[in-house]
N, C-alpha and C positions, 0 to 999 in steps of 0.2 A: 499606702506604701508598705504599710508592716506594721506590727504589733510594739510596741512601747513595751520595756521592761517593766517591772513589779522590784520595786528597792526591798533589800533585804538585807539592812542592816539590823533590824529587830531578829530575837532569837526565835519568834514563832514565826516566820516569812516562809520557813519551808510548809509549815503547816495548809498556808491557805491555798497549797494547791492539790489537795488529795489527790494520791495517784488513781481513786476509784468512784466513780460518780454517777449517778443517777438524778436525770434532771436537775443537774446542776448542784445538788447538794452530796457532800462526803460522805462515803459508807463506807469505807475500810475497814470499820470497826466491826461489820456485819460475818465476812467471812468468818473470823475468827472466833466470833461471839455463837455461831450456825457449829463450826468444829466442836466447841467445845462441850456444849450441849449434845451433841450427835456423838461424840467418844464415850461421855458420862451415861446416855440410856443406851448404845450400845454395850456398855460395860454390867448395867442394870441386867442386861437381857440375856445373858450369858451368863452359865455356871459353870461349875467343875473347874479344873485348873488353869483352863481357857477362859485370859483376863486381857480386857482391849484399855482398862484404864490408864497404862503407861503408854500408849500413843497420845494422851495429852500433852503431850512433850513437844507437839508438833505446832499446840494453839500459841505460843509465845513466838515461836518462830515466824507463823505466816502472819503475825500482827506486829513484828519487826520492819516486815516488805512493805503493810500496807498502813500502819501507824507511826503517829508519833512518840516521841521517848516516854512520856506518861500513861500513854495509850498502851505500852508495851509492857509499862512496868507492872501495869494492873492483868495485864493478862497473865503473866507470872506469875503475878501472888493469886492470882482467879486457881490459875493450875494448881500451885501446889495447894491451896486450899481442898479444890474440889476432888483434888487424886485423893488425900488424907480423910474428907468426910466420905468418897466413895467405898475405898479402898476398907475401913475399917465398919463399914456401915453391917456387913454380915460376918461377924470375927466368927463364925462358925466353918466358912468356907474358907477355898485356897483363898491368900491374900499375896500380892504382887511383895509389900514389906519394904523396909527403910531401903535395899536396891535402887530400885525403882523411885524412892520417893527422893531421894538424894538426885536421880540423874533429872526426874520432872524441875526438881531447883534450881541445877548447874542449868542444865538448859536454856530455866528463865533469864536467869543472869547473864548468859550467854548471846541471848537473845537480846536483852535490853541493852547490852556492849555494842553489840553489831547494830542496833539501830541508832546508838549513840552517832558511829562513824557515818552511818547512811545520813542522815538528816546532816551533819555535818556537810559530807558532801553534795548534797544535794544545796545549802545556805552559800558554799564556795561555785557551785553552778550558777544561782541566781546572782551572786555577784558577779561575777565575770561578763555573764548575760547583759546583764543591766551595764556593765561597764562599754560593749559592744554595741548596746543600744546607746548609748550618751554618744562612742564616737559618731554610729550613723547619724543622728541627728547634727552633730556638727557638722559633719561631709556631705549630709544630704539630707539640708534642712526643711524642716515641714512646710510648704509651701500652700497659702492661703486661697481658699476659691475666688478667681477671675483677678487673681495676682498678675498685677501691670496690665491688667485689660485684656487677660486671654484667660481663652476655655482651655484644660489640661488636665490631664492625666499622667501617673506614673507609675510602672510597677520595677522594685527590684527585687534577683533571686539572685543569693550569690550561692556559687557552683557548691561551697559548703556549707551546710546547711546550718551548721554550730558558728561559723564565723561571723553570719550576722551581716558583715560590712566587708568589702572589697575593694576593685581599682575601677569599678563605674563609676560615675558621677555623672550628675546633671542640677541644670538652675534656671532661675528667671531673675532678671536681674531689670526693674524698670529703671527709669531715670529721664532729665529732662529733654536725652535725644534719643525717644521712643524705647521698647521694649525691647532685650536683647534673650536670647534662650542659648547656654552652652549644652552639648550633651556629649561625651567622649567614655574612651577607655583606656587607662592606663595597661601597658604591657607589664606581664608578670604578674603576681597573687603576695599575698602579702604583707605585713602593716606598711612593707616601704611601698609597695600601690598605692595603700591609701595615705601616706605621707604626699606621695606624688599627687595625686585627686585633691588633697587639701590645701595643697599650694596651689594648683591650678586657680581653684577655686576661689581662693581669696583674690587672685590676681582678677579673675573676670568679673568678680563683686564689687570692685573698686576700679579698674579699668570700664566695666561695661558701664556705670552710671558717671562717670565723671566728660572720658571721653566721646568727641563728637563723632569721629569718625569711625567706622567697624574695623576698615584697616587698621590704624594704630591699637584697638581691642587684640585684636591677633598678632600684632608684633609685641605688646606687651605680653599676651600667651608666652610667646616662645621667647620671650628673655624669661618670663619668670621659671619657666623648666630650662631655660640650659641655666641659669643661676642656681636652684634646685640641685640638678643634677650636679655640678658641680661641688656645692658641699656634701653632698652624700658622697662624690668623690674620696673628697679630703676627710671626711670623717671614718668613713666604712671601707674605700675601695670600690675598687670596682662590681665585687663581689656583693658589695653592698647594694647595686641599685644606678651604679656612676653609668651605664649606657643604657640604661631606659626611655623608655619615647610612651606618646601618646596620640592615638588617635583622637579626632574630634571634630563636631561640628557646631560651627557658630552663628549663629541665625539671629537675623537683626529685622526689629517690624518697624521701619520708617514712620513716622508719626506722622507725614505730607503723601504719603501713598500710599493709603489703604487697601490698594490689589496688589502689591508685590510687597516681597519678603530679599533680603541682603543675604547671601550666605557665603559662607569661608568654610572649605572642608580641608581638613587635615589627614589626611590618610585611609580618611573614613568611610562605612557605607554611605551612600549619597541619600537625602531623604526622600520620601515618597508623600506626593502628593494623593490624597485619599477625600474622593468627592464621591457626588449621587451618581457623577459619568462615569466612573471608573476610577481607576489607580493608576498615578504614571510617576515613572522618574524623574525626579529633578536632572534638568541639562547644566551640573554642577561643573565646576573647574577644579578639579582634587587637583591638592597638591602633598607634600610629604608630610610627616606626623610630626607634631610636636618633637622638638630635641633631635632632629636630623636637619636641621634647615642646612646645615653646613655642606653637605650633599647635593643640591639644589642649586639653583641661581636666583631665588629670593622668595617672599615668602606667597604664599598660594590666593590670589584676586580675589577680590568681594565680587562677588556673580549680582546684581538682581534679576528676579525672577516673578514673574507675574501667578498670584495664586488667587483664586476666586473667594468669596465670599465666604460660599461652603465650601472649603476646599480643607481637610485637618493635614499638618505635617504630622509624618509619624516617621521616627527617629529610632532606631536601634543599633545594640550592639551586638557584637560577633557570637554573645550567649544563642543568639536567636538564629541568624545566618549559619553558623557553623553548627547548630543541633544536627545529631544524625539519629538515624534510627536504628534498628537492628544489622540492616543491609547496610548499613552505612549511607545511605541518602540523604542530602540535606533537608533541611526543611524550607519549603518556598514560602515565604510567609504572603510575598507580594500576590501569589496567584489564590490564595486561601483567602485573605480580605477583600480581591476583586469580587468572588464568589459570594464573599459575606454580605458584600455591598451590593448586589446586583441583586441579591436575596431581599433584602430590608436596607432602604437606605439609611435608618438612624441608624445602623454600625459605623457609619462617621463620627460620631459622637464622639470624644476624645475618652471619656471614659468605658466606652464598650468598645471603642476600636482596642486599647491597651490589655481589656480584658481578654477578646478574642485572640490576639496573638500571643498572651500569656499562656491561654489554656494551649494553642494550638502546640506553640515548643514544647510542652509540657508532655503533651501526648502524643507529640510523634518521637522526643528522645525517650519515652518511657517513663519521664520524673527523674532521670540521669544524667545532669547538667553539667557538660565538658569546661563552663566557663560560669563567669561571673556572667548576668542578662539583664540588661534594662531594657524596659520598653516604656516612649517617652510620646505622646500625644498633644500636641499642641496647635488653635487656631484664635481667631480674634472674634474678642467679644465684641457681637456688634446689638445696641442697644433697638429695637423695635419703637 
């Protein structure tokens, strides 16, 4: 799903991720090391009043960019060092003189400030980071191979690429009346998105294994967002988040009928059934999003639906529906996986089917993602 943060509450955390690497090992230290050397026999090589050894003033600075705070300080004291032994080495000729050798020091020191505040912020980056990575794991927790008896896949991109976490969510949720899978999208960006996705979430975590029925799952949905929604009400306003909705779809695997699948859609794209036949839509019965049921005359019917064997659901959100291109064209994802499947039938796979319509939004909006985008692949493990 994504990369786990790197904690950085020790004070060399920024260290271990050099900004400059070569098969996997650190060399920032090289540029710098390359400059200084190359300023000092340039300086060698040149006579008469024309003197390059005061551009080492430069080697503290580019090892500010690409070192850390003792890495830097040594490059300072390297400079004024090697300006002083260069610089006085033929007292016969012009000599650059304390000018020069005053500004090689301010420099260092100036250098070594400025990498003080870099590594700084670079230690307040990977905290934050990590802090972004702890909530996605609460919201969208790592989920175990052939978890409740199904094969799955998932990928998220949220539209910001620094944020980390959003208003997608998705889960698997087994229990003793069969396997239930939520996948939705909260309206709006946000942390109150993903407040919203975190309430959902605990409510299907505990609604999907307790209760028998799928309906009562999905009325429990939508009390726990309009209850939700209400304290964000009374706490923030409206401004806050108090008329937000969510899409979603709810998918229940019958433990007595292992060729159909329960589904309850909420506002949502309907799923797509994705076999060695082809691709088809689900003959879903949408009904309104999460926190509009008031609108409605009640809440949206369990369909069941007959799915083969090999048959993957594959579940998205509007990240991937609504991608456009340059032209503004959306991206069809349904016609792109027919093609992929008609090509090789392992692209049913849940995990290469999720792959393929990751890369495909990817490259037809450019890597310019108008929205948060899950892509959510799920079938039944069936034992040979």
């Amino acid at each position: 799903m994504g990369r786990t943060g790197r904690l950085s509450g020790d004070p060399g955390a920024a260290h271990r991720n050099p900004l400059v690497r070569v098969g996997g090992l650190g060399v920032g230290w090289v540029p710098p090391l390359l400059l200084l050397t190359g300023v000092a026999a340039a300086d060698a090589n040149t006579g008469g009043e024309f003197r390059m050894i005061s551009w080492i003033v430069l080697v503290p600075g580019i090892a500010s960019a690409l070192c850390g705070v003792w890495g830097t300080a040594v490059y300072a004291a390297l400079a004024v060092a090697t300006y002083y032994t260069v610089d006085s080495a033929w007292p016969h000729q012009y000599q650059s003189g304390l000018p020069d050798f005053i500004l090689v020091a301010v420099g260092g020191l100036l250098a070594t400030l400025a990498c003080v505040l870099r590594v700084r912020g670079e230690r307040r980056m990977l905290h934050i980071r990590d802090v972004a990575d702890t909530t996605r794991r609460v919201v969208l927790r790592p989920l175990p191979p052939g978890w409740g008896g199904l094969d799955h896949a998932a990928v998220y991109l949220p539209a910001d690429a620094e944020a980390r976490v959003g208003g997608d969510f998705y889960d698997i949720q087994p229990g003793p009346h069969g396997t239930r899978v939520l996948v939705g999208d909260v309206q709006g960006k946000g942390l109150g998105a993903v407040e919203t996705a975190a309430a959902l979430l605990s409510a299907f975590r505990e609604a999907g294994y307790h209760e028998p029925d799928l309906a009562t799952v999905a009325e429990r949905l939508e009390v726990r967002m309009t209850r939700h929604r209400g304290h964000t009400a009374a706490v923030h306003g409206r401004a806050g988040g108090g008329d937000r909705f969510a899409t979603a779809v709810l998918v229940g695997f019958p433990p007595r009928a292992p060729g159909a699948v329960d589904t309850v859609v909420f506002g949502h794209e309907p799923p797509l059934a994705v076999g060695p036949r082809g691709v088809r839509e689900l003959p879903v019965d949408g009904g309104l999003p999460l926190g509009l049921a008031e609108l409605g005359s009640g809440p949206p019917p369990v369909r069941r639906l007959e799915l083969a064997a090999d048959e993957t659901l594959l579940l998205v959100t509007d990240g991937v529906t609504e991608a456009r291109d340059r032209d503004g064209g959306f991206y069809r994802h349904a016609e792109e996986v027919a093609r992929a499947v008609a090509a090789d039938a392992r692209n049913t796979a849940p995990r290469r089917l999720v792959r393929l319509v990751r890369d495909g939004t990817l490259r037809h909006c450019g890597g310019r993602l108008g929205d948060d985008t899950t892509v959510f692949a799920v079938r039944r493990r069936y034992r040979a």
